[in-house]
N, CA, C and O atoms as a printed pandas DataFrame, in Angstrom:
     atom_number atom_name residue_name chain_id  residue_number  x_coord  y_coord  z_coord
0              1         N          UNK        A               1  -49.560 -108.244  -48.469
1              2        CA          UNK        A               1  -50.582 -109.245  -48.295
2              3         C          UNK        A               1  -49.962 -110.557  -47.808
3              4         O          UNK        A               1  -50.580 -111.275  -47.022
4              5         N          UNK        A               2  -48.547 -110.928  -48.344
5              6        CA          UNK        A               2  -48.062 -112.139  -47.997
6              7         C          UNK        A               2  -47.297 -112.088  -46.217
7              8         O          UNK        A               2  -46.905 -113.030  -45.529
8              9         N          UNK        A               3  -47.309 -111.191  -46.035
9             10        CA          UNK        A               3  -46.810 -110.958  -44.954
10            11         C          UNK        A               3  -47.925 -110.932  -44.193
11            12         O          UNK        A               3  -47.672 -111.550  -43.159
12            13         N          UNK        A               4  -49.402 -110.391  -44.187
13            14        CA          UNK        A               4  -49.727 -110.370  -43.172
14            15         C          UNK        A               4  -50.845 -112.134  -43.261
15            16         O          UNK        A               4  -51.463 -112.667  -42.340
16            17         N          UNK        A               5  -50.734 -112.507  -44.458
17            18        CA          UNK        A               5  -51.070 -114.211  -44.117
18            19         C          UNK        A               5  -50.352 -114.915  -43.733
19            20         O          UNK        A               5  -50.940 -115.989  -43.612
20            21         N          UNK        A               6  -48.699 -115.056  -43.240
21            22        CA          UNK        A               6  -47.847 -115.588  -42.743
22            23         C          UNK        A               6  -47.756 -115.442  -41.515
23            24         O          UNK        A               6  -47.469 -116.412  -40.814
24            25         N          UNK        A               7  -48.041 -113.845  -40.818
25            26        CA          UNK        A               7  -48.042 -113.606  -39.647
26            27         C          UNK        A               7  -49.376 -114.168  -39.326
27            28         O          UNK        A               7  -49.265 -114.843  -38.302
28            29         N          UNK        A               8  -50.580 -114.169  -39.773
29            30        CA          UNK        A               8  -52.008 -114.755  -39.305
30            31         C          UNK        A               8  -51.576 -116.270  -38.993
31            32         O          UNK        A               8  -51.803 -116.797  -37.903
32            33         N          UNK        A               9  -50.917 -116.932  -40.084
33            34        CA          UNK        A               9  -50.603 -117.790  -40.068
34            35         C          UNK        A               9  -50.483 -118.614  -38.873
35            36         O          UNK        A               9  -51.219 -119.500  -38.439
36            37         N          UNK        A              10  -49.076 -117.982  -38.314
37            38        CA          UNK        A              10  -47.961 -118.448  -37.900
38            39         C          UNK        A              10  -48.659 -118.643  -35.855
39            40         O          UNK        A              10  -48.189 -119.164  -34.844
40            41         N          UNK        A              11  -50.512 -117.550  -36.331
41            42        CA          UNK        A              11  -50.974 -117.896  -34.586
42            43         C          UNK        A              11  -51.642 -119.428  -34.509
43            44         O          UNK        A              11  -52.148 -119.808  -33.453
44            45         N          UNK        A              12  -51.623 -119.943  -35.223
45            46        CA          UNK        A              12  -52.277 -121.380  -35.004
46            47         C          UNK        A              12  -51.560 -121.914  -33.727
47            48         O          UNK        A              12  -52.004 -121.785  -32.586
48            49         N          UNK        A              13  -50.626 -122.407  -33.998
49            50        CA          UNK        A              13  -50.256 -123.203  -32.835
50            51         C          UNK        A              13  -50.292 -122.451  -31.704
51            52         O          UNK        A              13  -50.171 -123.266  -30.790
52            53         N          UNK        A              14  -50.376 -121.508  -31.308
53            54        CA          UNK        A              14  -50.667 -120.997  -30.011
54            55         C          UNK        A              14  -51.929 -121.364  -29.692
55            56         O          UNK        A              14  -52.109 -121.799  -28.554
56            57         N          UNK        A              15  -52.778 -121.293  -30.384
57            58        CA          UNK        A              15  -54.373 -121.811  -30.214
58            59         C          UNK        A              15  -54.407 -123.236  -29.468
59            60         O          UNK        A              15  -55.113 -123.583  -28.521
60            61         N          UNK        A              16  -53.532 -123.881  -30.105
61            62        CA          UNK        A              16  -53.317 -125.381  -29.168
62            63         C          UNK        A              16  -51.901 -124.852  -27.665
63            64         O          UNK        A              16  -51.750 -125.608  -26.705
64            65         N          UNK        A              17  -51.528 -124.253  -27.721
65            66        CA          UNK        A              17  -50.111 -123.917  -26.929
66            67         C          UNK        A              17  -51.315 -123.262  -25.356
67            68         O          UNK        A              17  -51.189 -123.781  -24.248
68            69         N          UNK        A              18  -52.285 -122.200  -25.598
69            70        CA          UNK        A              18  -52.699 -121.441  -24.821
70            71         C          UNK        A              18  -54.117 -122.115  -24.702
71            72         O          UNK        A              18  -54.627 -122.301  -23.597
72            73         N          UNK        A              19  -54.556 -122.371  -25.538
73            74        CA          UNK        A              19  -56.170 -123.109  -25.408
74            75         C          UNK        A              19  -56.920 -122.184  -24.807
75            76         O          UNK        A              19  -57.352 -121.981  -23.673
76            77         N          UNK        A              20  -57.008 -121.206  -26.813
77            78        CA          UNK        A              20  -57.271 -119.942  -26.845
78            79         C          UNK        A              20  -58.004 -120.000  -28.011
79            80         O          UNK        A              20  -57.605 -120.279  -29.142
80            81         N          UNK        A              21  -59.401 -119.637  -27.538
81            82        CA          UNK        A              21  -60.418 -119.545  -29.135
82            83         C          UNK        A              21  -60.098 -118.080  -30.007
83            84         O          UNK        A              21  -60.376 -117.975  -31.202
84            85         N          UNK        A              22  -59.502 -117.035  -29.242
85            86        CA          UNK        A              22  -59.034 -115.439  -29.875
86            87         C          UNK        A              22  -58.378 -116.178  -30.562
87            88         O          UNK        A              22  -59.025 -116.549  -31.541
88            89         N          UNK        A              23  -56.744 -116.832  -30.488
89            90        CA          UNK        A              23  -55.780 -117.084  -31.664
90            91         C          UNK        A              23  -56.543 -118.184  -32.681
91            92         O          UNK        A              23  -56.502 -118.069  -33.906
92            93         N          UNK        A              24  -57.027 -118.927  -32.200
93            94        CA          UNK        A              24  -57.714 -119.790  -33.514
94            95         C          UNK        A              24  -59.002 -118.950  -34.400
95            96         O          UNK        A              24  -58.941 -119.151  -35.613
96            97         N          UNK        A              25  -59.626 -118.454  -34.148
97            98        CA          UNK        A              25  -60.279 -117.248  -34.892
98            99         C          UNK        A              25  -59.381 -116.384  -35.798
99           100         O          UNK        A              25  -59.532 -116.506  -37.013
100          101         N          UNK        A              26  -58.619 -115.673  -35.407
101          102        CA          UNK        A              26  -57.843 -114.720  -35.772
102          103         C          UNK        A              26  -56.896 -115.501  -36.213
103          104         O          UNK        A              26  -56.458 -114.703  -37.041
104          105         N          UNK        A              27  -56.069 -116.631  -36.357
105          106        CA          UNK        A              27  -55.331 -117.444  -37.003
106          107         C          UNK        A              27  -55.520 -117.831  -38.461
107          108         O          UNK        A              27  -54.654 -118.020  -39.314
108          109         N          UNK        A              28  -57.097 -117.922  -38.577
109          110        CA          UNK        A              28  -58.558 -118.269  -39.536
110          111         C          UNK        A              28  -58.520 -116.973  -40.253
111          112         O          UNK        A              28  -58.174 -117.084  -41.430
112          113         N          UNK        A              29  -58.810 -115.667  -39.811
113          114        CA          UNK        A              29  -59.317 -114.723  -40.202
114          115         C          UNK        A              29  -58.298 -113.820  -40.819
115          116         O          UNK        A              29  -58.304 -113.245  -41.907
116          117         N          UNK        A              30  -57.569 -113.838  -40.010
117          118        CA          UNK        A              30  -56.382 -112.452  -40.393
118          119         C          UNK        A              30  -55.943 -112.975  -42.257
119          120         O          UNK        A              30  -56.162 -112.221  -43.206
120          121         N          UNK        A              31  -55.404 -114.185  -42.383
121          122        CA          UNK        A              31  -54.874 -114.700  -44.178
122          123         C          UNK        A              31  -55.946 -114.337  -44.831
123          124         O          UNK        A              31  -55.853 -113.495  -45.724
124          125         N          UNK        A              32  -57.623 -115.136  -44.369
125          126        CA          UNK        A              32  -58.614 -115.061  -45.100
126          127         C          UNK        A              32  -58.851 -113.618  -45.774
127          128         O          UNK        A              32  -58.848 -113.285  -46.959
128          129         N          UNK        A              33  -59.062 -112.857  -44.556
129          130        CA          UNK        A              33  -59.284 -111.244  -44.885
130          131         C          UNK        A              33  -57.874 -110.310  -45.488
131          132         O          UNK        A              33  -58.024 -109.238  -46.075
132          133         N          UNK        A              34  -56.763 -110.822  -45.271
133          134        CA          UNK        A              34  -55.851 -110.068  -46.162
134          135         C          UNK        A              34  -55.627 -110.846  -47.892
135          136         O          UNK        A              34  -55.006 -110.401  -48.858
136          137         N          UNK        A              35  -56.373 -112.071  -47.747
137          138        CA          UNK        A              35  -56.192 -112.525  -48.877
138          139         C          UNK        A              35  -57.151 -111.750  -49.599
139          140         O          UNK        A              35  -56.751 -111.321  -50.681
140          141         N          UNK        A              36  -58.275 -111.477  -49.276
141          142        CA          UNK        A              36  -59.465 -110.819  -50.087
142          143         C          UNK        A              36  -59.365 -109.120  -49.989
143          144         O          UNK        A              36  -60.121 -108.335  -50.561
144          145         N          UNK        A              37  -58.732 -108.930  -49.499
145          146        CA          UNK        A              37  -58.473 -107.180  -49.211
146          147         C          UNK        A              37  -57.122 -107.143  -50.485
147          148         O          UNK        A              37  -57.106 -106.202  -51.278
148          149         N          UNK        A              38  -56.061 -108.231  -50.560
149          150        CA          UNK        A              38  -55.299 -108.094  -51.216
150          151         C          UNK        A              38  -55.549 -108.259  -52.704
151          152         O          UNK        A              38  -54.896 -107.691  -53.578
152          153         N          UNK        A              39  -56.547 -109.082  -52.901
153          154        CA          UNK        A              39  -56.820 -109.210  -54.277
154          155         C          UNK        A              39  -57.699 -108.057  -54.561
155          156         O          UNK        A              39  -57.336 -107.396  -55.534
156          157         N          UNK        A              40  -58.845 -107.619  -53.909
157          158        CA          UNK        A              40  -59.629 -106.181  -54.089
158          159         C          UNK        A              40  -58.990 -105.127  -53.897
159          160         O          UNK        A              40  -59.541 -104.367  -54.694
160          161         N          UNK        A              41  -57.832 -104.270  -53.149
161          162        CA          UNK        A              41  -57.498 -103.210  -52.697
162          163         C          UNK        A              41  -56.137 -103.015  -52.729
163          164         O          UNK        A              41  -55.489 -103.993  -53.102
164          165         N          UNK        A              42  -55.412 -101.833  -52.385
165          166        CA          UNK        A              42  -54.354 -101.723  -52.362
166          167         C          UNK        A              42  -53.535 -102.308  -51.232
167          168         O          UNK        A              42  -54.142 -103.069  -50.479
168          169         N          UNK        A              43  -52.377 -102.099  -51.012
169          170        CA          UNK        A              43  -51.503 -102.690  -49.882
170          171         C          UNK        A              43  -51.530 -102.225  -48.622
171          172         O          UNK        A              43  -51.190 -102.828  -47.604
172          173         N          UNK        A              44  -52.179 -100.521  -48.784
173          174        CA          UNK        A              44  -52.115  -99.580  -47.715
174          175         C          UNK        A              44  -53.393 -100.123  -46.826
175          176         O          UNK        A              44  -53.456 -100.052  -45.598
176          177         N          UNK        A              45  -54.550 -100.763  -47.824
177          178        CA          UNK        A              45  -55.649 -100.953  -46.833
178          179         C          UNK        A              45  -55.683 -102.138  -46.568
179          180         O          UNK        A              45  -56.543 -102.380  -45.721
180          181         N          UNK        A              46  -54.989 -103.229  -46.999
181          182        CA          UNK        A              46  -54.551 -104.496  -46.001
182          183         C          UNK        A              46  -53.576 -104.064  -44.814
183          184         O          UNK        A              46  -53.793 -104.541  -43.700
184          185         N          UNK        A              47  -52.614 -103.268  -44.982
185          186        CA          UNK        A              47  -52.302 -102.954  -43.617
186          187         C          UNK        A              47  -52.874 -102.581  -42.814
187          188         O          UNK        A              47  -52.845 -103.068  -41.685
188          189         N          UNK        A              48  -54.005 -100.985  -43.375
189          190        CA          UNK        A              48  -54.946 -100.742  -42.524
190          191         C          UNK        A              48  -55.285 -101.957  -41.575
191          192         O          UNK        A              48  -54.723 -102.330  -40.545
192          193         N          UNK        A              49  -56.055 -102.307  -42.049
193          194        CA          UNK        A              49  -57.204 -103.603  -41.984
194          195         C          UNK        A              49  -56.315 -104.792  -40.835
195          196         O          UNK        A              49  -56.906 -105.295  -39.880
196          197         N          UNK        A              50  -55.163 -105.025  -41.082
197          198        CA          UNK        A              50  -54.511 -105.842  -40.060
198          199         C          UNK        A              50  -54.374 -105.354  -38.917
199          200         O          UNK        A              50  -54.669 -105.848  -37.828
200          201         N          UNK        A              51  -53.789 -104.083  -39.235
201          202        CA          UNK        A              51  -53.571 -103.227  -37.719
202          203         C          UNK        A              51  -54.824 -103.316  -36.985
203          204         O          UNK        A              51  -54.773 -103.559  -35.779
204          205         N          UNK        A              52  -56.125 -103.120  -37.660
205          206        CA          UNK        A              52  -57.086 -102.691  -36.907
206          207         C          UNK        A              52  -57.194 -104.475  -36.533
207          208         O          UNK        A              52  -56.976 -104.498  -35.321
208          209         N          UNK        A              53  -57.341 -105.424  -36.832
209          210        CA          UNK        A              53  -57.499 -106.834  -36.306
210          211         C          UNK        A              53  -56.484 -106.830  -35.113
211          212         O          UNK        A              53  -56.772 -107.228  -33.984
212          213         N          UNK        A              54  -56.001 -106.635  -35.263
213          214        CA          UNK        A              54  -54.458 -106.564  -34.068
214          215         C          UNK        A              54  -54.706 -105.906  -32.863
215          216         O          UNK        A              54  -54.203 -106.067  -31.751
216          217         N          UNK        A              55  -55.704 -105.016  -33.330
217          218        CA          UNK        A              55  -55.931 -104.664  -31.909
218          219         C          UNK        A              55  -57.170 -104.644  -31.836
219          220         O          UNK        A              55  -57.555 -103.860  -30.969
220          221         N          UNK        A              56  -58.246 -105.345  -32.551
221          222        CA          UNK        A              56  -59.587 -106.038  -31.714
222          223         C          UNK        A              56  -58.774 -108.010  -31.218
223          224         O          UNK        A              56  -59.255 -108.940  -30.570
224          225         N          UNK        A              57  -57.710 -107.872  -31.789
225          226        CA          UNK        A              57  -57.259 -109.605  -31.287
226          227         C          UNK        A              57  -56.316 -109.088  -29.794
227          228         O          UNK        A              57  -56.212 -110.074  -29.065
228          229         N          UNK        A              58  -55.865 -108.274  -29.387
229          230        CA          UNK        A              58  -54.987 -107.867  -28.308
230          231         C          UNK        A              58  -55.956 -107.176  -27.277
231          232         O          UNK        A              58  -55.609 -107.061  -26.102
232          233         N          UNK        A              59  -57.408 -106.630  -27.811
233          234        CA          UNK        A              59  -58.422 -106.578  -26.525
234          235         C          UNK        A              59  -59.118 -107.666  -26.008
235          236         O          UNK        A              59  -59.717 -107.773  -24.937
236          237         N          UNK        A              60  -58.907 -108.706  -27.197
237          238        CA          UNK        A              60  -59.951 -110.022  -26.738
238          239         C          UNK        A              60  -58.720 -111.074  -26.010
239          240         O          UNK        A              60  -59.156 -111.890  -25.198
240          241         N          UNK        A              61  -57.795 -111.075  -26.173
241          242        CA          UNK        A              61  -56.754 -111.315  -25.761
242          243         C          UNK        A              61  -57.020 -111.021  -24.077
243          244         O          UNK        A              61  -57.395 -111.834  -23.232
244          245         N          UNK        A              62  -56.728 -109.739  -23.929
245          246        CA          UNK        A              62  -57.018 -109.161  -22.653
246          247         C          UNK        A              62  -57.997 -109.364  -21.693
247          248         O          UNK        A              62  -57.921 -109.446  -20.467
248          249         N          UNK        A              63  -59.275 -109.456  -22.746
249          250        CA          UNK        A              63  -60.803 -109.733  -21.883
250          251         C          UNK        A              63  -60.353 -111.289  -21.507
251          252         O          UNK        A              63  -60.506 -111.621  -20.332
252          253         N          UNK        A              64  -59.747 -112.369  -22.541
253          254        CA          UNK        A              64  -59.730 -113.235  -21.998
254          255         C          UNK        A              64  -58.300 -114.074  -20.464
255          256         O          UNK        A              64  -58.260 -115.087  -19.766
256          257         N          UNK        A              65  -57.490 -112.928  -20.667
257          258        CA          UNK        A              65  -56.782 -113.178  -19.435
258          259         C          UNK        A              65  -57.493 -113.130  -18.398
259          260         O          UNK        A              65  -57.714 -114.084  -17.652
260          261         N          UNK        A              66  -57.986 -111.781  -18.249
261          262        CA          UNK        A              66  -58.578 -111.163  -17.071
262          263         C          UNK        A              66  -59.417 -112.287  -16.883
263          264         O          UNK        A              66  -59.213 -112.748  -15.760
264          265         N          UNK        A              67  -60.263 -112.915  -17.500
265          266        CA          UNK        A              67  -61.592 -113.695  -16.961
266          267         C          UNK        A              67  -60.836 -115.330  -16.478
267          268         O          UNK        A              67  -61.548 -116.248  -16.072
268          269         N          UNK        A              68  -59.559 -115.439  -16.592
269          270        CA          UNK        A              68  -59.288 -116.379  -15.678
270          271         C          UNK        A              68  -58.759 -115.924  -14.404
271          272         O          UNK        A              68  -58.490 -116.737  -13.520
């Protein structure tokens, strides 16, 4: 759990670096939701649960390259 709020963490400043609403969302979301997955669930389904953010944040990522 502490690992994957450090890594959520750690996208903030890209949000100002790229002037990117995906990393500031997901900067927000990823700690929030492993904090509450971590206190309700085991460790296996906060990983779940990140992985799967990781890659709805690496398609929106994508949609948003392409559209510049």
């Amino acid at each position: 759990m502490v690992f994957a709020m450090v890594f959520g963490a750690h996208l903030l400043p890209f949000s100002w670096l790229y002037m990117s609403k995906a990393y500031m969302i997901f900067a927000i979301a990823i700690p929030v939701i492993s904090l509450i997955l971590g206190i309700a669930v085991n460790s296996t389904a906060v990983a779940a649960a990140v992985c799967l953010m990781e890659i709805c944040f690496l398609s929106i990522l994508i949609f948003e390259v392409r559209k510049l």
